[in-house]
C-alpha positions as a Markdown table, in Angstrom:
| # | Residue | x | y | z |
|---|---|---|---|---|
| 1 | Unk | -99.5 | 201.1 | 57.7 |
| 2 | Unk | -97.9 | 201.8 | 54.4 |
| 3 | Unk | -96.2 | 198.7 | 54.2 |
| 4 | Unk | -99.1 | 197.0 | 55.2 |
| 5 | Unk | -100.9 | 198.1 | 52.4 |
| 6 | Unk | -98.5 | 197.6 | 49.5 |
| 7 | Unk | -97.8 | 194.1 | 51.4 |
| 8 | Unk | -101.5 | 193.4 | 50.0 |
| 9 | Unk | -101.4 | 195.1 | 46.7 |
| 10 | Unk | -98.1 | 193.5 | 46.0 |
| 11 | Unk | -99.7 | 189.8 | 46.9 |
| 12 | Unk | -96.4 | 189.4 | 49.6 |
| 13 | Unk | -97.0 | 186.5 | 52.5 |
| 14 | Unk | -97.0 | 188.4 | 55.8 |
| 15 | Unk | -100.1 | 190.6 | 55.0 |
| 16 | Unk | -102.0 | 188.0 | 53.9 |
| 17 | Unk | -101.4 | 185.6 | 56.3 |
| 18 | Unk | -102.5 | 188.2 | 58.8 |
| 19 | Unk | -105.7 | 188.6 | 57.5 |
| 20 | Unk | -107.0 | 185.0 | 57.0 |
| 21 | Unk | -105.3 | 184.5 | 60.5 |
| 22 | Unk | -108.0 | 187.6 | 61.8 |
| 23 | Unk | -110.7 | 185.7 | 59.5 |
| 24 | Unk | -110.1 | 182.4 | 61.0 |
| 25 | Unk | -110.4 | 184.2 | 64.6 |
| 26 | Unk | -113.3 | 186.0 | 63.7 |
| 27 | Unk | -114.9 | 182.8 | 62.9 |
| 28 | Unk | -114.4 | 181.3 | 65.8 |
| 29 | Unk | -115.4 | 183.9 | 68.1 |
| 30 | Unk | -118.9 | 183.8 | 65.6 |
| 31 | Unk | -119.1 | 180.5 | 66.9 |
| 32 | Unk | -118.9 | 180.5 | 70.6 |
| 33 | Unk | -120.7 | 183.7 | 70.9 |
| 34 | Unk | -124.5 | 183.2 | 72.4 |
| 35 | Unk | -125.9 | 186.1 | 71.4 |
| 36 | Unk | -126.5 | 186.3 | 67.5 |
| 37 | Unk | -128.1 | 184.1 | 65.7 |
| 38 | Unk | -126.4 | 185.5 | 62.3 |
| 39 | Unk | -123.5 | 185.2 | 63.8 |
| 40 | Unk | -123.4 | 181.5 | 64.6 |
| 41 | Unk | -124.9 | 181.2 | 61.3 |
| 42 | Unk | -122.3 | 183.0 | 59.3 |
| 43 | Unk | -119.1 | 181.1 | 61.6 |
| 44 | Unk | -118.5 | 178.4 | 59.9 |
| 45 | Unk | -118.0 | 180.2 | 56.4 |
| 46 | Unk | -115.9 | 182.7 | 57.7 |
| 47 | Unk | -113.8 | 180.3 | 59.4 |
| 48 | Unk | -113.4 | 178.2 | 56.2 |
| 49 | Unk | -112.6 | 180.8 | 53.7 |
| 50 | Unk | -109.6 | 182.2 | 56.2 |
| 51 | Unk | -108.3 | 178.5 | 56.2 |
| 52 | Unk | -109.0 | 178.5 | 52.5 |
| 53 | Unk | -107.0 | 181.7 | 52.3 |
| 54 | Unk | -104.5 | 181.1 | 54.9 |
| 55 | Unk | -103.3 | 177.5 | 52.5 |
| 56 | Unk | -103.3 | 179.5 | 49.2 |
| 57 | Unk | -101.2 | 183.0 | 50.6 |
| 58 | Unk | -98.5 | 180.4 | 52.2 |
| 59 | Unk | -97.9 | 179.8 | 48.7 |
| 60 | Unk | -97.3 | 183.8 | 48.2 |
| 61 | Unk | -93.6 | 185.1 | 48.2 |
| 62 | Unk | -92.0 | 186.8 | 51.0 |
């Protein structure tokens, strides 16, 4: 978990990409989910700022 961490403190690629890959997830189960109504509402942001995230980390070093 270590690594992890200093993965995201030092800005490194892997990290990163695994968290706007987990956003973009998240956002789509938001969306196909029938129960919340704030979470339908609240899918389509999510999933856009992990593919916002997920074009800007590529850029990160290894």
């Amino acid at each position: 978990m270590s690594g992890f961490l200093n993965g995201l403190i030092g800005l490194r690629r892997g990290p990163w990409e695994m968290v706007a890959t987990l956003l973009i997830g998240l956002g789509v189960f938001m969306l196909m989910q029938p129960f919340a109504l704030w979470a339908f509402t609240w899918s389509f942001p999510v999933t856009l700022t992990g593919t916002i995230m997920f074009v800007i980390v590529s850029h990160f070093p290894d």
